[in-house]
C-alpha positions, 0 to 999 in steps of 0.5 A: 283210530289215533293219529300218528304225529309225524316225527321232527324229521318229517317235511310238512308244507305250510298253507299259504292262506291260514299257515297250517302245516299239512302233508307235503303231498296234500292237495287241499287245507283240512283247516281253510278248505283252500284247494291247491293248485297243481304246480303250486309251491309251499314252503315245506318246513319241518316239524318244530316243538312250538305249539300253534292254533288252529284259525277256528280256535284262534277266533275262539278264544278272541270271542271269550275273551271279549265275553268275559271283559263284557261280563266283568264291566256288567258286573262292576257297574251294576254292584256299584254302591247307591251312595256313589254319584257321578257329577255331570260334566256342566257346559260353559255358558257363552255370553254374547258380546254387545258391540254397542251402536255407534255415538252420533259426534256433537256437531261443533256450533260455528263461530261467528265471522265478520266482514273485514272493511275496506282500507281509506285511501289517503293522500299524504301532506305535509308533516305527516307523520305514520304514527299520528295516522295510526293514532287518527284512524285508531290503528297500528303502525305495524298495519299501515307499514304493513298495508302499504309494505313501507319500510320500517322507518316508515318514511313519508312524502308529500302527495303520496297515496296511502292505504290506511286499514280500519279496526276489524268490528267484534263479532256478536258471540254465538249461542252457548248453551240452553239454560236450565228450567231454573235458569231460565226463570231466574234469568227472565226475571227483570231485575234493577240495582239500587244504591242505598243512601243516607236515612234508606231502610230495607222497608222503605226501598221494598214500598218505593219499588212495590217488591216484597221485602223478603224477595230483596232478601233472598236475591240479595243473600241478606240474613238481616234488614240491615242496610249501610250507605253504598250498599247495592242492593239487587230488585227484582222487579218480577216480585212486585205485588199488585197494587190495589184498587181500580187505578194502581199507581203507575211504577217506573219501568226497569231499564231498556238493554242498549240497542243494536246499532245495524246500519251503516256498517261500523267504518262505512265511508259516504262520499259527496253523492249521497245527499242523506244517511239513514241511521238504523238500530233494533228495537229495545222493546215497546216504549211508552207515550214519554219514553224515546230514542236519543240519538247522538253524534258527533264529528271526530275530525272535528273534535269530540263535542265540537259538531253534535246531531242530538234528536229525539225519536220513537221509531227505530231509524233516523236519517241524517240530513245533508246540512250535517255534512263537512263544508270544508272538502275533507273525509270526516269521521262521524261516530254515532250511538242511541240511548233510550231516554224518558221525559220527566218534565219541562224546564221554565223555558217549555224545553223538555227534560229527559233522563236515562231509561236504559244503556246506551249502544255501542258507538259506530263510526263512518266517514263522510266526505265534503266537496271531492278534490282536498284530503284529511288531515289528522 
């Protein structure tokens, strides 16, 4: 039986789920099946020329659609020539940062400190004058001036007290820095210099002092044998040979370094009480049965040479007896040292001879004070 499409002037309702467009007394959508209530509306509409699907067409036709894209991609890629070649897609390689550990700072080597010492107490005489204090104890104006806080004409009175300040000692220097191996075979080994004098020739010296010629040569720097008169030449006393036979002759020892004075302290003032002072120095190494310490002093206040201590000793002190102490009641200064020294004979008198085996020290000072109630003068 064919179906009569309805004319353009005929009202159609519209179904309100799937839009379909049905008769306006229809009760239920031949399309969804959705059943319409009694009462409900639908918005009639009339007929118009355009052409609209159905839902189950429309689902239709989106599924083919959607086979037919799938069949074409298939069909591209499986006829795909061979030669083609996709290149893979290559991470990038991440590498780690290295924080490095942390560098342990150098520890700074400490300098070295001294003790300052105490200011002399001074009483001021007659013509006295600032500048010829200073020059007496070996100190500045500016420090008295200072000291004392004088004005800077530095006027003076008799009777007045002043306080002059003593020389700050130089401290020993630190340790700088470890030697290399090298170094510090070069540096161990004893060496002496020798000042060439007239009809001297390199053979000579090298027999006199037991070394091998050619180690002179080498500590020397020389290309030749050749020696001129003055030249100083440097002998390594650690390339001697061996003397041969059963009593090698004995050959002088290299000199001894200047001794560490220690005791008393640089400017240590001693006043009537103590009857004795005690001199101490460290040892300069192990002497022989003809070799000792000479010690000397002198009394400054005096004048250099004019009161002199010289006595000879093998231990490393030497106590400074009462009968050295000033008579008159003043402070006098005292300066000291030690020399190593060695006995090379005797003179027709039996007075024994000495000569030098080594530096001497530096030279200390303390002040040492007579009967108590007079003052310096300078």
């Amino acid at each position: 039986m064919t179906e009569k499409r309805p004319k353009a002037s005929t009202v159609l309702r519209v179904c309100p789920t799937c839009g379909s467009r049905l008769a306006e007394g229809a009760t239920r959508c031949g399309v969804c099946g959705t059943v319409f209530k009694v009462g409900s509306t639908m918005s009639p509409q009339r007929e118009s020329a355009n052409l609209t699907l159905p839902l189950p067409a429309a689902v239709g036709a989106l599924v083919g659609f959607v086979l037919l894209a799938s069949g074409l991609t298939f069909a591209a890629m499986r006829f795909t020539p061979l030669g083609v070649q996709v290149s893979p897609t290559v991470s990038p390689t991440i590498t780690p940062t290295i924080t490095p550990s942390p560098t342990a700072s150098p520890t700074g080597t400490p300098a070295p400190t001294v003790t300052p010492l105490p200011p002399i107490e001074y009483t001021v005489n007659a013509n006295d004058t600032c500048l010829g204090l200073a020059a007496f104890y070996d100190v500045s104006v500016a420090s008295i001036i200072e000291t004392n806080q004088l004005s800077t004409q530095c006027l003076l009175s008799v009777g007045q007290k002043l306080l002059i300040p003593q020389p700050t000692p130089t401290a020993s220097p630190m340790p700088s820095e470890t030697l290399e191996a090298g170094q510090a075979t070069e540096q161990a080994c004893e060496k002496i210099s020798y000042t060439v004098v007239a009809n001297d020739t390199l053979s000579g010296i090298a027999t006199n002092y037991n070394v091998e010629m050619q180690a002179i040569l080498d500590y020397n720097g020389m290309s030749g044998e050749t020696v001129f008169t003055g030249q100083v030449l440097l002998i390594p006393l650690c390339a001697r040979r061996a003397t041969p036979g059963p009593t090698p002759t004995p050959t002088p020892p290299p000199p001894y370094p200047a001794a560490n004075l220690l005791l008393p302290q640089d400017g240590a003032a001693f006043s009537l009480v103590e009857d004795s002072i005690t001199l101490q120095w460290a040892s300069v190494g192990q002497l022989r049965e003809n070799e000792f310490y000479r010690v000397l002093a002198e009394d400054v206040t005096e004048g250099s040479g004019r009161v002199r201590l010289e006595a000879y000793v093998t231990d490393t002190k030497y106590i400074v007896q009462a009968s050295f102490r000033p008579a008159d009641p003043v402070p006098h200064v005292m300066r000291w040292w030690i020399e190593p020294v060695r006995r090379t004979g005797s003179r027709d008198s039996g007075e024994p001879i000495y000569t030098s085996a080594g530096a001497a020290s530096i030279k200390r000072v303390f002040t040492w004070s007579g009967a108590a109630g007079a003052t310096p003068t300078p």
